[in-house]
N, C-alpha and C positions, 0 to 999 in steps of 0.2 A: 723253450717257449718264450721267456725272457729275451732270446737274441731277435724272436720273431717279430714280440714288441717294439724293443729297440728300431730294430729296421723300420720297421712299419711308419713308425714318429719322424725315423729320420728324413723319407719317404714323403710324408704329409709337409714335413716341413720348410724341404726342398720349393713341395711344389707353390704353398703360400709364397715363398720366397719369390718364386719366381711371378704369381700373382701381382704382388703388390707395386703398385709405380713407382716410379724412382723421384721423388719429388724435384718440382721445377725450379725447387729454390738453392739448389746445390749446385750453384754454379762451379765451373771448371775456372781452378784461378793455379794461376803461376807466379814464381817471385823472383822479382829484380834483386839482382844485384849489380856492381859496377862493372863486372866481367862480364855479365849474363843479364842485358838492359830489354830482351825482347821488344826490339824496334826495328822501323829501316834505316840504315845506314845512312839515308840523305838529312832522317831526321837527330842525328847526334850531334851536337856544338858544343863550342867553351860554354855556353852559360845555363844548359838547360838540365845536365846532369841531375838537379835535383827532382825537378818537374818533372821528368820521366821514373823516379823512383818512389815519389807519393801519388803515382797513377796507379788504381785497380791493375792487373793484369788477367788479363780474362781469355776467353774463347770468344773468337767473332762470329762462330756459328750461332751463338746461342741468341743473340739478339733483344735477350732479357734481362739486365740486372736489377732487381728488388734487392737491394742491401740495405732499404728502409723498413722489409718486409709492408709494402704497402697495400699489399697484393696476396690473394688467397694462391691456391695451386689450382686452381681450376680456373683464375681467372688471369694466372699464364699463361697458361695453355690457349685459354683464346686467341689473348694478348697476341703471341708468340704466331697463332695462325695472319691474323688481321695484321702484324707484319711481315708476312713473308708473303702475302696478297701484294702489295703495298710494291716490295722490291720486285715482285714479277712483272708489275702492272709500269712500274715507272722504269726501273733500271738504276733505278739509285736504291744505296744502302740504305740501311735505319736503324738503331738501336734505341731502346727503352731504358733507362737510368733511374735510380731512385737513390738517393744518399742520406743518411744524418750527420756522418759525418765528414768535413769540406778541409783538410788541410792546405788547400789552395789558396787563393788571395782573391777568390768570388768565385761565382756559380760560373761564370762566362769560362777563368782560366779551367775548370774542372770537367764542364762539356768537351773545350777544346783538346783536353790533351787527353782525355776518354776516348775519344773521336780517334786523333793520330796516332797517337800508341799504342794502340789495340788494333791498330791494321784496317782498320774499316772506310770504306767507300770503293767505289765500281770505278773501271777504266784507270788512263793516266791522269785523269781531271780526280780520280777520286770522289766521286759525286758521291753525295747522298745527307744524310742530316740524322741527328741523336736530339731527343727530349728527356730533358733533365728533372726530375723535382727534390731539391736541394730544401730537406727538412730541415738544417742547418741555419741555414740561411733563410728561409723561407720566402725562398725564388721558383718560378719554373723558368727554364729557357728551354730556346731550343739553338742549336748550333747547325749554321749549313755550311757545307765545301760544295766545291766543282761548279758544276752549273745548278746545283740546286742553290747556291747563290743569287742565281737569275730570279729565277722559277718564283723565289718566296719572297726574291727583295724584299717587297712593298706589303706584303701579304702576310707578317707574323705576330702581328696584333689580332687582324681577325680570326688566324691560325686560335692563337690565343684564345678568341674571346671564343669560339665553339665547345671551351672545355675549361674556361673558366670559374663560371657557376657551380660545376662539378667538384673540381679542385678546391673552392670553398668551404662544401659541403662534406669533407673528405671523399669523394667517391673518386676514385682514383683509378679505376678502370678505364669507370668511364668518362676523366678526363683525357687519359689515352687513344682510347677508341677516337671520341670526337673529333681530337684534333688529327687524329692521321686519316679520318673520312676527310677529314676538310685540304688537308693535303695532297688526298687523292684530286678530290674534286678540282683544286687548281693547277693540279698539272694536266688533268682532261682540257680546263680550258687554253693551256700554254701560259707562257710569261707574260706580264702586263705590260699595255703598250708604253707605258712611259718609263718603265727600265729597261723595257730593249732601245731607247733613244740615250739611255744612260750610264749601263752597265754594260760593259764587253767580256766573255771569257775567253783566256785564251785553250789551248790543249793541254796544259799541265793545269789546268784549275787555278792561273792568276786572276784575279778581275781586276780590272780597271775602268776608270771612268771616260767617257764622249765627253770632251767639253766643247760646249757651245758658245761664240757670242751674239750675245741679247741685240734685238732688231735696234735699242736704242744708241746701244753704242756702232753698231753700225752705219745705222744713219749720220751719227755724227763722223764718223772716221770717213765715210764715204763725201760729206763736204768737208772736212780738210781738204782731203783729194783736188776733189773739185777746184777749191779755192787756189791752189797749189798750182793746179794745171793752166787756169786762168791766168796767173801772174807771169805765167811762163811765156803762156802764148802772146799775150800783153808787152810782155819783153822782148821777144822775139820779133815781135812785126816791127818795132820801135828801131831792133837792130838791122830789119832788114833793110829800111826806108836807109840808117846811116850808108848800110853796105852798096847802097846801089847809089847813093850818090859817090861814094870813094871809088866805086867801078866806071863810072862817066867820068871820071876826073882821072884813071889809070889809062883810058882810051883817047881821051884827049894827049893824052902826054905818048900814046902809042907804045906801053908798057904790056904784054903780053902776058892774060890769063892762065895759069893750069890748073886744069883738074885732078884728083884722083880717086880712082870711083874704087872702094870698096867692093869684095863681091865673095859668093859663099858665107856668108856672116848667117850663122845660125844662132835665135837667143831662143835661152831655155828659163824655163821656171818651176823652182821648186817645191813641191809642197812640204812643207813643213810640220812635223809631227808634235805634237804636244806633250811632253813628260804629264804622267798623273802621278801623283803621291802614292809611295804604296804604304808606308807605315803611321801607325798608330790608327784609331778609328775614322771612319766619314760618313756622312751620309749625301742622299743623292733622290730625289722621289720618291722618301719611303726607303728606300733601302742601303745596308750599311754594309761595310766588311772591316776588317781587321786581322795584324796579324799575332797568330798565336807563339806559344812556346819554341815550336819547333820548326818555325820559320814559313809553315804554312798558312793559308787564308781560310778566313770562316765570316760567312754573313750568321744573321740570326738576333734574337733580340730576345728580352724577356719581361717578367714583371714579378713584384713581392704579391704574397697572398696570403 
């Protein structure tokens, strides 16, 4: 009777077991070590060895980390759906980040190398973006690669301010939620027109800047010209009045001309490409980039709260 029991319990117990959810806050973490750095290959250097071994090491799938616990389990779960809408809808990655604690040297270097060394972003440009809120330091950022560099240039303030008040307030969901509606919503409308006059990506996710010169200094370079071509031709009639009296005075004397005529003479002109800076930060219309720890780029911007 007693074994019948036993089973029985064992039985019930099994099946609560299998009932119960697996909670969203147990994230899948792996640990670096200097043999075992869990990165790619392009991103390993002389200098960064450290910064890739006080990065989290996580699962990209999961697209959640609460390490601030700021967030209930049920309102991962949401979380967790409203991003994977999010990467269906654009094609760019996303991750969710929450810390207390920041052994980095800001929120900015802790985004980025969360970002890169955990594998995350779509395509060779690597696209897509992570939102940080760094209890720590008490920042939010957000970090963008590939062409969502484009996308948000100008756009991370208001990014921002749709999930500000929230972040305030502690509501931390739905500081999340907001801001990745509002994410959504700018990528329904495309890039804005005064970063696509400014920012370029290329295919591996560099960006670079269009530089322009301003009508004023055009104007003025175009009368140098001017003035330039005037002195020339000025000189030239001057020279020619001499030449053709030295030419009457060679025929009087019956000293014979030659000519010789040039000919197939092709002139070409080349356009010339403008270097743009790629290291340390810039800005451009709103929008910035920088590079990180592992030699990759990230636009993105933040604020204290």
């Amino acid at each position: 009777m007693k074994k019948i029991i036993y089973f029985t319990c064992f039985i019930i117990l099994l099946y609560l077991i299998s009932i119960i959810p697996v909670s969203a806050k147990e994230n899948k973490m792996c640990t670096r070590s200097e043999t075992s750095l869990h990165v790619r290959e392009e991103f390993k250097n002389n200098h960064n060895l450290n910064d890739i071994l006080t990065t989290p090491c996580v699962d990209d799938v999961e697209k959640i980390y609460d390490f601030a616990d700021l967030l209930s389990d049920t309102e991962e779960e949401k979380l967790y759906t409203i991003v994977n809408d999010f990467i269906n809808q654009t094609g760019y990655d996303l991750a969710v980040v929450t810390t207390n604690e920041n052994n980095k040297k800001d929120e900015v270097a802790y985004a980025d190398d969360f970002y890169d060394y955990n594998d995350f972003g779509k395509g060779t440009s690597r696209d897509g973006a992570l939102i940080l809120i760094d209890m720590f330091n008490r920042k939010v950022y957000i970090s963008t690669t590939g062409n969502a560099i484009l996308m948000y240039a100008s756009r991370i303030d208001s990014i921002i301010d749709s999930g500000y008040d929230n972040l305030k307030n502690g509501e931390y969901y739905n500081t999340f939620s907001n801001m990745i509606e509002k994410m959504s919503y700018y990528f329904d409308l495309g890039p804005d027109e005064n970063d696509l006059r400014t920012i370029i990506i290329d295919e591996y996710g560099k960006p670079s800047y269009i530089k322009y010169v301003s009508y004023p200094l055009i104007g003025f370079i175009s009368g140098i010209i001017t003035l330039i071509v005037t002195l020339i031709i000025y000189n030239m009639s001057k020279l020619k009045i001499k030449v053709g009296s030295t030419i009457s005075y060679l025929k009087d004397k019956n000293i014979t001309k030659r000519e010789d005529t040039l000919v197939n003479t092709v002139v070409t002109h080349t356009l010339r490409h403008v270097d743009t800076d790629s290291g340390g930060g810039h800005s451009s219309g709103g929008g910035s980039f920088h590079s990180s720890s592992s030699g990759s780029f990230h636009g993105g911007g933040g604020r204290s709260f």
